[in-house]
N, C-alpha and C positions, 0 to 999 in steps of 0.2 A: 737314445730312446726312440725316435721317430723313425728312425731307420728298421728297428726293432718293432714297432709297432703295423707297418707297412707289410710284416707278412701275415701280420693277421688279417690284411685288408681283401682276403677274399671269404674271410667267414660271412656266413650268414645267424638267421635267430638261434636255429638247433643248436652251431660248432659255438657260439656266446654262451650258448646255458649250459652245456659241457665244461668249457672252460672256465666258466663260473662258479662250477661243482668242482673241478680241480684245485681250484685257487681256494677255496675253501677248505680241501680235504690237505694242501700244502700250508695254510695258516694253521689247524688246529695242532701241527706237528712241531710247530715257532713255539720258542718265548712269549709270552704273553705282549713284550713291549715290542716286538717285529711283528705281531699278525697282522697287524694294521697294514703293511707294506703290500703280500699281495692284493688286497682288495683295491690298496691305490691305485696298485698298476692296472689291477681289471678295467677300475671308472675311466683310466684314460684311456683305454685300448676301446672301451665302448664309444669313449666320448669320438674319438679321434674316426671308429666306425661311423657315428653318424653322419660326422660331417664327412664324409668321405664318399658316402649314402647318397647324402642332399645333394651336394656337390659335382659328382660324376655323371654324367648323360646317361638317363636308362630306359631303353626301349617303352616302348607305348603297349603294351601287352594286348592280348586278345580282347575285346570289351571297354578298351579306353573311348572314353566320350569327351567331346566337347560339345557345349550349349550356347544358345544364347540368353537361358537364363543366368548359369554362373559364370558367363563373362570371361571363361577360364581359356587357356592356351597351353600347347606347348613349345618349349622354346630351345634353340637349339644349343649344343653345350656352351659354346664360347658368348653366348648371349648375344649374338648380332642379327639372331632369326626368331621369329615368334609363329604360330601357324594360328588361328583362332577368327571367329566371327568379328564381322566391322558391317558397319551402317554404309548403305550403299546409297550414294548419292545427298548424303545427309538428308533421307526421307524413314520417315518413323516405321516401324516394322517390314522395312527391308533391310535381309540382310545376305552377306556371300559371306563362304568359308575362304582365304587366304592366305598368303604366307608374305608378310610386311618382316621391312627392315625392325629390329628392337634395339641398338645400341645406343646404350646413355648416353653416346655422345653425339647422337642426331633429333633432336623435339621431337617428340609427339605427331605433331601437323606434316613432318618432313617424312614420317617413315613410312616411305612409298609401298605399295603392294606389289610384289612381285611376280603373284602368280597364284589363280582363283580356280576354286575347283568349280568346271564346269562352266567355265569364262562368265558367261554372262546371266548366267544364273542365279535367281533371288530368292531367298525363303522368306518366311512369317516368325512373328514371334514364338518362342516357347520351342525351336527346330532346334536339331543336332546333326553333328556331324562326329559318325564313330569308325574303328576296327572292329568289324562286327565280330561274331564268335565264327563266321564263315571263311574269316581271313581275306576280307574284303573293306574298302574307306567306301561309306554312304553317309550323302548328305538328305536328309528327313525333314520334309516341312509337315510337320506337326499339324499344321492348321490345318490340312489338305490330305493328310496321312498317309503321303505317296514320295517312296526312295525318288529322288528328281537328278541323282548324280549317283555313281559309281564308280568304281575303278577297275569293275570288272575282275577282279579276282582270286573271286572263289576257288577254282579249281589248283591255283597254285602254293600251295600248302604253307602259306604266311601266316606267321607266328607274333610277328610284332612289327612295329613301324617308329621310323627313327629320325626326327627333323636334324639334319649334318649341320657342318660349321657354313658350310658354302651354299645352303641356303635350297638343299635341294631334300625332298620329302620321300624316303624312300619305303618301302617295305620289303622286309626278308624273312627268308623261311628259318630253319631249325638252324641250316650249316650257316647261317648267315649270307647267303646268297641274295641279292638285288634281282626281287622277282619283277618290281614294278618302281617307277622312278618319274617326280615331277618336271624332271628336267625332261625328260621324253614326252610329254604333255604341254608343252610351252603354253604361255595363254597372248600376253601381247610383250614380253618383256625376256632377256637372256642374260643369266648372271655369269660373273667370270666363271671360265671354264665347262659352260654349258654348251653344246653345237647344236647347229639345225639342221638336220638330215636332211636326205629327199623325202618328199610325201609328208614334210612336216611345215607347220605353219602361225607365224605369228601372226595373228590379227589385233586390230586397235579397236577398243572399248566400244559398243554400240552407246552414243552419247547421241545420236541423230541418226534420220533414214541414209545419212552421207559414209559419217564415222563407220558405221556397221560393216562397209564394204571395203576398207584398207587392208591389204593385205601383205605380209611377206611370205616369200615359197621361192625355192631350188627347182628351174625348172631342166626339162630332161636333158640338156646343153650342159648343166652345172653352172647357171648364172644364177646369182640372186636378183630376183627380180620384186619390186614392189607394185601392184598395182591394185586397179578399183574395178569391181566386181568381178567379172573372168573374163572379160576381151582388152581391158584398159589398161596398157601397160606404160608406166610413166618414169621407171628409171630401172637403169638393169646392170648389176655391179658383176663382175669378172669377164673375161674369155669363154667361147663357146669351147667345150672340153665334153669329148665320149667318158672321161675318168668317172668313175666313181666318187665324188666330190660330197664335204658338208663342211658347214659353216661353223668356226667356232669363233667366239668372244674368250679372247685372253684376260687374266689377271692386271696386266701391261695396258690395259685400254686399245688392243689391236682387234679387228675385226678381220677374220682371212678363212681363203677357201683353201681348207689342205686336202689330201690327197691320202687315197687306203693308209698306207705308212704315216701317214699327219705333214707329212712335206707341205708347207705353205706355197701356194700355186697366185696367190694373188692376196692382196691385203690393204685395207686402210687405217689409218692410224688418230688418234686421238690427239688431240693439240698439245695433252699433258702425258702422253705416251711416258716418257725417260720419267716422270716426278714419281714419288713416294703417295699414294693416294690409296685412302684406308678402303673406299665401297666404289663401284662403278658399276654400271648396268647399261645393257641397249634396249633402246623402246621403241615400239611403232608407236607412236603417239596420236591422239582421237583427228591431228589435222591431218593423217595422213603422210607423214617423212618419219623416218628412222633414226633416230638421234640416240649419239652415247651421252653420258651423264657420269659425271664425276662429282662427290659428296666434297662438299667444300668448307673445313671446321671453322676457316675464320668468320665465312660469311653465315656459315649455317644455313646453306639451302648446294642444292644440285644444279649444277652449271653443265649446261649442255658444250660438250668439246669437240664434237662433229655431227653431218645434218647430211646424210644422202641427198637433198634437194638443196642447195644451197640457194635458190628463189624458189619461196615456198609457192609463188605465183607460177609455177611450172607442176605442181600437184592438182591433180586433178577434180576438180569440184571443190577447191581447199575454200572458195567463199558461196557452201552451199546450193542449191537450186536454184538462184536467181539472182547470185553478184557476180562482180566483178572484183579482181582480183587487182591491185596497182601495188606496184614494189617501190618503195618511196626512196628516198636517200638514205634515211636510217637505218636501213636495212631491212625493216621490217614491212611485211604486205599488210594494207589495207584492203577490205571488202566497201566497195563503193554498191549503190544500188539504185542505178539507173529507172529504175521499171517499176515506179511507184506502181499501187493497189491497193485504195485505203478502205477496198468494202473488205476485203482478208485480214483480221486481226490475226493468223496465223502466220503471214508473209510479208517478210522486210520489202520483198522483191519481188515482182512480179510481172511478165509481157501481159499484157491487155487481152484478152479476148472480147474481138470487133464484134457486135451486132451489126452494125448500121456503119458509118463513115468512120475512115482511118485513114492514118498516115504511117510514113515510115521516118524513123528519127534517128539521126546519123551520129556515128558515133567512130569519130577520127584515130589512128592507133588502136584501134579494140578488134580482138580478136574471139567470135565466143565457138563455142560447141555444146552440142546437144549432151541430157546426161539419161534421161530415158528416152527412146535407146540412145547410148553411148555413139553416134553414127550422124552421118548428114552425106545428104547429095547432093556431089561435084558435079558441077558444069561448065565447060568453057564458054566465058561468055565476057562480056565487057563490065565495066563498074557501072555505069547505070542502068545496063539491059539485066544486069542482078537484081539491084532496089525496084525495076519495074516488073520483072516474074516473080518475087516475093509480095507486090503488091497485087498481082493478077490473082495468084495462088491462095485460095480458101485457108489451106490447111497450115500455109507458113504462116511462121511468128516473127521469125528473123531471120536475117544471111549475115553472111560474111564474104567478103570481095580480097581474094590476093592473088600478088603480079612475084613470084619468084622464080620468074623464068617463065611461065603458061600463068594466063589469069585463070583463074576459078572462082568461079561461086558455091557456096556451100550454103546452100537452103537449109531450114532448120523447120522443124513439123511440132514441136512438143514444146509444151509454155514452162518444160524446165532444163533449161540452159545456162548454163555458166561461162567464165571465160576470163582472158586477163587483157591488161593496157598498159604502154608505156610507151613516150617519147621516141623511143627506140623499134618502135614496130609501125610496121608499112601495112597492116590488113585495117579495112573500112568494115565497119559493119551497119546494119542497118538494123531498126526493132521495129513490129509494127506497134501502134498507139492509135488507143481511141481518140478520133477528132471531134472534138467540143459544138455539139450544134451551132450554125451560125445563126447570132442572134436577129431577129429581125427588128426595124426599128420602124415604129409605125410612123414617124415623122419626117421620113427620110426619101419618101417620096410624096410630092404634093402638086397637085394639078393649079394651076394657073387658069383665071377664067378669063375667056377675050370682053373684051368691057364693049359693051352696045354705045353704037354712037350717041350722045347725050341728046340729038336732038330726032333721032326715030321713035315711033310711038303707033304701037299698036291697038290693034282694036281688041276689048276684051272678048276672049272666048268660053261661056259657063260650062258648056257640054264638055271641053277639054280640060278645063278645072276641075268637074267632077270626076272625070275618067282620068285624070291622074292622079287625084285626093284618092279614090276608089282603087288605083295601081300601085302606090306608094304606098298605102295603108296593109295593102297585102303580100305585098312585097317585105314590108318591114315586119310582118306578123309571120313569116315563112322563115325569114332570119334571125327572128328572135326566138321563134323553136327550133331553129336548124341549131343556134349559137347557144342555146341551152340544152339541147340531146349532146352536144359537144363537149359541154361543158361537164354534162355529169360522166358520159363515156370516159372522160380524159380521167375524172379527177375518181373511178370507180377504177379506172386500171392504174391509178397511179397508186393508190392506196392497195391495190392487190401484190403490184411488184414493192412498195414498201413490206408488207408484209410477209412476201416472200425472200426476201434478201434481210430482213430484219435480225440481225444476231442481238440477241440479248447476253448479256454478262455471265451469266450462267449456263449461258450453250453453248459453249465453245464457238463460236460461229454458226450457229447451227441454224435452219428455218425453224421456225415453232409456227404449224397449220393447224385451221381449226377443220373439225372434221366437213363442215360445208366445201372451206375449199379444193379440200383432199376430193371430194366426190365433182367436184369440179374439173380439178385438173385428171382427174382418171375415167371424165366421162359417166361418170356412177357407176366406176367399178366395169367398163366396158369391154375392156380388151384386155383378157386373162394372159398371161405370160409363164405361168408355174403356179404349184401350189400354194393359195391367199397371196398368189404374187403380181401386181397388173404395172399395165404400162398407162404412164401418164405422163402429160406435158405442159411446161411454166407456161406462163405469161410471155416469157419472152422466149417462148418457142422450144426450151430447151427440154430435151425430154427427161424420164427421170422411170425409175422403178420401184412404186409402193408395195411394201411388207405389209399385211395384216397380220399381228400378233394373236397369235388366239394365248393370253395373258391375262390375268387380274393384278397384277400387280399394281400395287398403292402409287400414287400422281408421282409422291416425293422421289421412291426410290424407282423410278419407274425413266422419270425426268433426267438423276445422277445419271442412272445408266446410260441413255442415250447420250448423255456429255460425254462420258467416257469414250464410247465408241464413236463418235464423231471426233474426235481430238486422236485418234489413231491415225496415221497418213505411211504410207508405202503402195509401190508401185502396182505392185501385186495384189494387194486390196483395194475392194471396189468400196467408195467413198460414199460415207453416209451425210446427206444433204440436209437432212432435216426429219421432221417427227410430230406426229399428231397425239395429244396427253388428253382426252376431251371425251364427259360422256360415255364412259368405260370402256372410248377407243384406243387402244397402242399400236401405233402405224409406224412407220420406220421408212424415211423416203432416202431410196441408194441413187448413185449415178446409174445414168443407163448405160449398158455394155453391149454394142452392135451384135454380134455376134450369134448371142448365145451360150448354150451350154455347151460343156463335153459332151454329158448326155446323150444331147440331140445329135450332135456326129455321130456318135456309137451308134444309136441306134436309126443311122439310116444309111444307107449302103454307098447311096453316092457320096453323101457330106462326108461319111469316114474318110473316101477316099482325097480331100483335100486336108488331112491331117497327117502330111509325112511324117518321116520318122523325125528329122530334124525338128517338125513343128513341134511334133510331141515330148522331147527331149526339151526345148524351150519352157512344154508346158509346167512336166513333173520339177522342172528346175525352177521354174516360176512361183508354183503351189509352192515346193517346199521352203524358199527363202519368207514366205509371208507365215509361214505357218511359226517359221523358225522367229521371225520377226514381232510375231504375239508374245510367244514362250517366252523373246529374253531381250529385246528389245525396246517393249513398254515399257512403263514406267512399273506396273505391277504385272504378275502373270496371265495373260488371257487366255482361255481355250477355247478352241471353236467348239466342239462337241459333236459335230454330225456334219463332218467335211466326205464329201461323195464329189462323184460327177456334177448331178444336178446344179450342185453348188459352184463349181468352177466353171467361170463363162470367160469367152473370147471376147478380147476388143478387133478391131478392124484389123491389125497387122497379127490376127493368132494370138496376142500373147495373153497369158492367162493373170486372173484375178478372182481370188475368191471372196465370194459374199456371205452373208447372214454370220460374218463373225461376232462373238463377242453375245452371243444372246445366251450364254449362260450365268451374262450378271442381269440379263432383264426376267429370266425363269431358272434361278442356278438348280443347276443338279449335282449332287455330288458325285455322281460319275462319269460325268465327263471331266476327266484329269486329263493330264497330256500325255500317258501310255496310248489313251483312247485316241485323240487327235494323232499321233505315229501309226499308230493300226491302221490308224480309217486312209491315211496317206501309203502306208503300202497297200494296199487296196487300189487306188487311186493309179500306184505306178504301175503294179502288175495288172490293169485294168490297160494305161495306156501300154504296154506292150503287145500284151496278148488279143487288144481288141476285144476281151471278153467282161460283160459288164457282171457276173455271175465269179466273182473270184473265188468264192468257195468250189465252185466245180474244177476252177482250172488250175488250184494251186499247188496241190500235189503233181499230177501232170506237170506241169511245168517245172518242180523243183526237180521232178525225176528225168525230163530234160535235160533238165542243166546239169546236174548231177552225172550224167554219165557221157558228158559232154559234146552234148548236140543242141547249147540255146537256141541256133538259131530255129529250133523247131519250134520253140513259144513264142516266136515275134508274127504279129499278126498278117495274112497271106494278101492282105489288101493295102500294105505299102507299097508303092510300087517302085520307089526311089533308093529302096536297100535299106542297110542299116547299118553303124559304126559297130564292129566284134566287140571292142572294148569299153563303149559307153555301153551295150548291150550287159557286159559281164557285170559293170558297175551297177547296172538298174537293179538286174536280177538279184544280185548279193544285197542289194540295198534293202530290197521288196522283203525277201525271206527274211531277214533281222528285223523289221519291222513286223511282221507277222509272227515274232515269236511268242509263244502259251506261255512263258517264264517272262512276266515282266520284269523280271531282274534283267534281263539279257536286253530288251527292248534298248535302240539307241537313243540317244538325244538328239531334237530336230539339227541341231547345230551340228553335229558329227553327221549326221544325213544329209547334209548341202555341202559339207567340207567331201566328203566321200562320191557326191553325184557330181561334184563341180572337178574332182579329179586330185585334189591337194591331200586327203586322204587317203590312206590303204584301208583296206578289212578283210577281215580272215571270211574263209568259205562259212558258211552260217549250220549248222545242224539243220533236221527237219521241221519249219514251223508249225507243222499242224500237230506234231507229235505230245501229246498228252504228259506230264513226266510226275506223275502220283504215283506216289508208291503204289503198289499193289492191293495190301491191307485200304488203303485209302480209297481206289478205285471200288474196291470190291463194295465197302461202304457205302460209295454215293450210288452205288448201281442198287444195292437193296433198300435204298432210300435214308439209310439212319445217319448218322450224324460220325466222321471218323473222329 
C-alpha cells in the first residue's frame, strides 16, 4: 500500500479532487457492501499527502515573511538549521535576522548563530525580514521604515529561497539554479563544507571599539592571515603561493587551503579530527583567535578543538586599550591593569595624563605597544637613556626597552596601549604616572632661638616698641588678607575643577556646566571656530570645543540624549566631554581637535596642499569606520544626519574624527536614516578625490572619467605625491554606489570599509545621478500631479 501510495506523491489540490471524483464515479459502480473501499483508499492516499506535505522541505516562495512579531522561522529539512529573528545582546528591542543551530539534541542557550544577515545589524520591534515579490531577502526596521539589509537581488530572477540541511540559506530561480548563497556572505563563522575565497572575510562580533577590528582574509600570497584593523597582522596560516587558493572547513574538523582542482596545499586539523561528531563550526571569536568547535552530547556544550593562537596573550589588544595580557600556568590569559584612573568610570585601565609632576613606573618582563595608531618609535639607545627621553618627552605615556641583539626603545605617544608579560620575556617597560604632591609638613622645620645671656639686660626702647607693634600689626594684617584672597582663590578653583570633572550617575561620565561657567571657560562666547561653535578652555588648561544647540528640547530628554552620545567611544570620533541642560541652554562640550576641518584644507590652496593622497585615503578610511561604528556597533542605531566636510576635523597626525554625531536623538528627524549618512559619505569621498567641494558639479564628470577609463583625470591636480591606481579604482567605485538614486542599491557602511580597506570586491556601479522613474512617472512629477 505505501509503495502504491508514493506515486500519488507528486499530486497536488486539483489531481486530489479529480481523483476524488474518480473514486467516487468507481464506487457508485461497486456493490453497495465494497463502495466503502475506494473512499478508504482515497482518506489514506490524502492522509498520507499531507504528511508528506508537512514533512518535505518546501521552498520559501515569492512574499514569504519572517517577523518579530510572530516569532516564526524557517527551518531546514533535517531540522538541525532554523533562520529567524533573536534578541541581540539580550537588550529589549534589538533584534538581528540569523541562521542558529535548531537540533533537539543541543539546548536552546547552546544553539549558536552561525551567520547574520547584515553582520552587525539591528532592528526594532514590529521589523521583518522577507523574499520580496522582487526576488530579493530585505531586512525592514519598521520603526524607522527603511530596507537596512539586502541581498541585492532583484535582477536575478529568483523565484524562492530554501534553508539546506548544511546550514547554508540559498535562493534560486525557476531552473533551480543557486543565484545567491549565505555561505558566500560569511559573517564571523564557517560551517562544514563552506570555503573562504579571496576577497572574502570573517570578522568577530563588534562587542567593543577592540572586537569590531578582528579579522580573517586570504591575502594575495594565498595565506590565511588573521589580524586587527588593516596594518596588524598577528598570525598568518599557510605558504606564500601565486595559486589561486581558498579556504575550506571540512565535515572531518580539518581546516585546509586547496587549490583550483581542491588539491589540499596546506592544512590544520582538529583534536577530534578521526571521531564521529554530529556539528562543528570555525569561528573568529569577539577575543580575536580562530577557533573550531565541536558539539559535545555528553557534555552538552561546544568545546573548542583548535585555536590559531595558541597564547591568546600573542593576539593583539586581546586585553583591551589599557591591559595587560599575563598567560598563567592554566593556560588561560589574564588581563592585569597596571594604569589605575579612578576619575574614568569608563576605564579598567588607564596611563595617567600628567599635568604637573610625574614619574615613570617600571614594569619588569612587560612588553606593551601602542593600539591607536598601531605604531611606536624605535630608537637605539640604552635602558635608562629610554625611561629618561620618555620622561623628557611631553607627548609619551610609556616605552618599552629591548636588547635582542640591538637595544631599542619604543616610545609610545597615545594613552591607548596594550601589551603582554611573563617570566619569560626580557623587554622593560616603563609608564608615566602622576606623582602625588609632596606633602608639606608645617612642623618639620623649626627654628631654635639662641637664648640671651641670663644676666644681660637692656634698656627699654618705647620708640622701637611702637614701631614694631605699628610693623608687626601690618605685617600681620597684609597676611591675613594675602592668606585669605588665597584661601578663597584656592577653594573657588578647587570647586570649579570639582565641578568640572564631576560625573554624576546618569552622565555617563560626563561634565554637567552651568551656563555661567560655559561663558566662562569660552571667554563669553569669544572665539568663534564654526557655526554656534567656539573654542574654550578648562581650568586645567585643557581646551575643549562648545556646541550651541539651537534646540528646545525638554531638560529630561535632552539630558538622555547627551548620556548617550557621551557613552559612544571610537577612535574616529571626536569625544563628547560634557554639556550645559540650564535656562533653555543645550550646549554640548566636544574634545578639541588641533587641526581643523577638511573644510578648511579644501578651501585654501596652500593647506590643501598638505593633504596627500595617502593622508586623504587615511581620511575617507577614518570617516567611514566611525560612521560604520554608529550604524552597527552601538549599542542601538545612530545616524549622524549632516556628515560633510565641515564636520570632519584633523588631530595633529591628520587623522580624521567626525563630530556633531548623534544629534538626531537631541532634535530627531526622521530623515536622516542611514541611506542619508552613505550619501552624505560618498560625497565626502568623491570630495576627497576630486578636491571639489561642489560634488554635484563634478560627479558626473568624473564617473564619465572613470567610466571610459581615464580616473586618473578626477584625482585632484594639487596632490603632488601621486596616487595608488587601485586604491584610486576602489574610492571611485565606492563613491558612485554610494551616490546611488535607488536606495535599494545603496551599500551598507560596513561593506563600504570592508570594500575601501581592500578585503571586499564590487562590481563597476551604474550611473549614480541617473533618475530610473518610469516614464509615466516622470512625466507626472514634471506636471506636478501626483503618479
Amino acid at each position: 500500500m505505501i509503495a502504491e501510495l508514493r506515486t500519488f506523491d507528486i499530486f497536488g489540490c486539483g489531481q486530489v479532487g479529480t481523483l476524488y471524483w474518480l473514486l467516487e464515479f468507481l464506487a457508485s459502480s461497486l456493490p453497495l457492501s465494497e463502495q466503502i473501499l475506494p473512499y478508504f483508499t482515497f482518506s489514506a492516499i490524502c492522509l498520507y499527502w499531507v504528511l508528506s506535505i508537512s514533512c518535505c522541505p518546501l521552498n520559501n516562495s515569492l512574499g514569504s515573511k519572517l517577523s518579530t512579531e510572530e516569532n516564526n522561522s524557517w527551518v531546514s529539512s533535517n531540522g538541525d538549521f532554523a533562520i529567524g529573528f533573536f534578541n541581540r545582546a539580550d537588550e529589549p528591542n534589538h533584534y538581528s535576522v540569523g541562521i542558529h543551530f535548531n537540533s533537539e539534541s543541543i539546548p536552546v542557550s547552546e544553539q549558536t548563530v552561525v551567520w547574520v544577515a547584515g553582520a552587525e545589524i539591528t532592528v526594532g520591534n514590529k521589523s521583518y525580514f522577507q523574499l520580496s515579490q522582487t526576488g530579493e531577502l530585505v531586512l525592514v526596521d519598521s520603526l524607522k521604515g527603511v530596507t537596512v539589509w539586502t541581498s541585492k537581488t532583484s535582477q536575478s530572477a529568483v523565484v524562492s529561497a530554501l534553508l539546506r540541511d548544511d546550514g547554508n540559506l540559498v535562493l534560486l530561480d525557476k531552473m533551480g539554479t543557486v543565484v545567491w548563497q549565505s555561505f558566500d556572505n560569511p559573517s564571523d563563522t564557517l560551517l562544514p563544507g563552506q570555503n573562504l575565497s579571496a576577497h572574502k572575510t570573517l570578522r568577530a562580533a563588534s562587542k567593543n571599539s577592540v572586537s569590531s577590528y578582528y579579522s580573517l582574509y586570504m591575502n594575495a600570497s594565498g595565506q590565511l592571515q588573521l589580524k586587527w584593523e588593516s596594518d596588524v597582522i598577528y598570525w598568518t596560516g599557510g605558504s606564500p603561493s601565486s595559486s589561486n587558493l581558498s579556504a575550506v572547513f571540512t565535515s572531518g574538523g580539518i581546516l585546509q587551503l586547496v587549490d583550483q582542482i581542491l588539491e589540499p596545499i596546506w592544512s590544520v586539523f582538529g583534536e577530534d579530527h578521526n571521531d564521529t561528531v554530529n556539528f562543528r563550526l570555525l569561528r573568529l571569536d569577539v577575543d580575536g583567535n580562530l577557533r573550531m568547535y565541536s558539539w559535545e552530547d555528553a557534555s552538552k556544550s561546544w568545546r573548542s578543538v583548535w585555536q590559531a593562537v595558541e597564547n591568546q596573550c600573542n593576539v593583539f589588544a586581546t586585553c583591551g586599550l589599557h591591559g595587560i595580557c599575563v598567560f598563567n600556568a592554566s593556560g588561560s590569559p589574564e588581563c592585569h591593569c597596571p594604569f589605575k584612573m579612578t576619575s574614568d568610570p569608563n576605564s579598567k585601565c588607564f596611563a595617567h595624563d600628567c599635568k604637573s609632576a610625574f614619574s615613570m613606573v617600571k614594569y619588569e618582563h612587560t612588553f606593551l605597544y601602542e593600539i591607536y595608531p598601531p605604531s611606536d618609535s624605535v630608537i637605539i639607545t640604552s635602558l635608562q637613556q629610554c625611561k629618561n627621553l620618555c620622561m623628557k618627552n611631553s607627548v609619551c605615556t610609556a616605552a618599552t626597552f629591548t636588547n635582542d641583539g640591538t637595544a631599542e626603545c619604543r616610545m609610545k605617544t597615545t594613552p591607548y596601549f596594550s601589551g603582554y608579560s611573563g617570566p619569560s620575556l626580557s623587554p622593560v617597560s616603563f609608564v608615566k604616572t602622576c606623582a602625588d604632591p609632596v606633602a608639606v609638613d608645617p612642623h618639620a622645620a623649626s627654628s631654635s632661638s639662641a637664648k640671651s645671656p641670663a644676666k644681660n639686660s637692656y634698656r627699654l626702647c618705647i620708640p622701637c616698641l611702637v614701631g614694631a607693634a605699628s610693623g608687626t600689626f601690618v605685617i600681620f594684617a597684609v597676611m591675613q588678607l594675602a592668606l585669605g584672597c588665597y584661601i578663597y582663590t584656592r577653594r573657588n578653583l578647587i570647586w570649579k575643577k570639582a565641578a568640572l570633572t564631576y560625573a554624576g550617575s546618569n552622565s555617563k561620565g560626563l561634565m554637567m556646566l552651568s551656563f555661567a561657567e560655559i561663558k566662562e571657560i569660552t571667554g563669553n562666547f569669544k572665539h568663534q571656530i564654526g557655526p554656534r561653535m567656539y573654542r574654550g578652555v578648562l581650568p586645567n588648561h585643557q581646551p575643549v570645543a562648545v556646541k550651541d544647540l539651537e534646540t528646545t528640547i525638554e531638560e529630561r530628554k535632552f539630558r538622555a540624549a547627551a548620556s548617550k552620545i557621551g557613552s559612544i567611544h571610537h577612535r574616529n570620533l571626536v569625544k563628547l566631554n560634557g554639556y550645559c541642560c540650564e535656562l533653555g541652554q543645550r550646549i554640548l562640550v566636544y574634545e578639541y581637535v588641533k587641526n581643523g576641518s577638511v573644510e578648511k584644507y579644501m578651501l585654501d590652496e596652500e593647506l590643501r596642499k598638505k593633504l596627500t593622497w595617502r593622508r586623504r585615503v587615511d581620511i575617507f578610511l577614518g570617516v567611514a569606520r566611525a560612521i560604520c561604528y554608529l550604524h552597527t556597533g552601538c549599542r542601538e542605531f545612530v545616524s549622524h544626519g549632516n556628515l560633510k566636510c565641515e564636520n570632519v576635523i584633523l588631530d595633529k597626525n591628520f587623522e580624521a574624527k567626525v563630530s556633531e554625531f548623534g544629534l538626531g536623538m537631541v532634535h530627531p528627524d526622521t530623515s536622516r536614516i542611514r541611506e542619508k549618512d552613505v550619501e552624505d559619505f560618498g560625497k565626502i569621498l568623491l570630495t576627497l578625490v576630486t578636491g571639489c567641494l561642489q560634488v554635484e558639479e563634478v560627479c558626473e564628470w568624473a564617473y564619465k572619467e572613470w567610466i571610459q577609463g581615464h580616473p586618473e583625470r578626477a584625482v585632484d591636480n594639487r596632490i603632488d605625491d601621486g596616487f595608488d591606481l587601485e586604491e584610486l579604482e576602489r574610492a571611485l567605485r565606492t563613491a558612485f554606489w554610494c551616490l546611488q538614486t535607488d536606495e535599494r542599491m545603496i551599500p551598507s557602511m560596513s561593506e563600504v570599509v570592508k570594500v575601501l580597506e581592500g578585503t571586499l570586491t564590487v562590481d563597476p556601479p551604474p550611473p549614480p545621478f541617473t533618475s530610473r522613474r518610469l516614464p509615466a512617472e516622470q512625466e507626472s512629477l514634471e506636471s506636478g500631479s501626483e503618479p
